[in-house]
N, C-alpha and C positions, 0 to 999 in steps of 0.2 A: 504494500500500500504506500510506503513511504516514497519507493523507488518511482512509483507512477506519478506523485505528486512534485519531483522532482522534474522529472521528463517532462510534465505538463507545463512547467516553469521554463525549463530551458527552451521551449519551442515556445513558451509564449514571448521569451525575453526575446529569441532570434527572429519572430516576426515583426514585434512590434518596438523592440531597442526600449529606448526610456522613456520616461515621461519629459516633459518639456518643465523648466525651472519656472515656478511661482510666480505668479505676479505681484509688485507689490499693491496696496490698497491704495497709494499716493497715486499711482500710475494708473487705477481704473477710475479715478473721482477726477471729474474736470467742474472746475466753478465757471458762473459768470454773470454778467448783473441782468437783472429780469429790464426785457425791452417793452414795459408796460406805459401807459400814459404817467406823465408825471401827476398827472392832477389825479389819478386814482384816487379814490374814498369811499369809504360807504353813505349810499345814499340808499334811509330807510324808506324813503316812498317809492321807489322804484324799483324796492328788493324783492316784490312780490310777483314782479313778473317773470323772475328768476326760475321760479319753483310750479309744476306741476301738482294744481290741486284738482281731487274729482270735484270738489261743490264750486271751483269756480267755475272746471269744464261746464255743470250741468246750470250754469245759471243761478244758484241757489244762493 
């Protein structure tokens, strides 16, 4: 059993070589500033047409 588990290693080392080295987590994170209006705000009277309600769909 050992010996198979061996063999299964050595043929999987010779097809597929190593793993590729780490990335680091600096090198997957890219920043950058949000391209929004500058005058964003929230504006409470207008934040309702934001949102999907059934009693406004139906009129109610």
């Amino acid at each position: 059993m050992d010996t198979e588990g061996a063999m299964d290693a050595a043929v999987r080392q010779a097809r597929f070589g190593r793993l590729p080295e780490r990335i680091g987590f600096d090198r997957m994170v890219q920043e950058q500033a949000a391209n929004g209006p500058s005058g964003a705000s929230y504006n409470p009277e207008a934040s309702w047409n934001q949102f999907s309600c059934l009693a406004l769909d139906l009129g109610l």
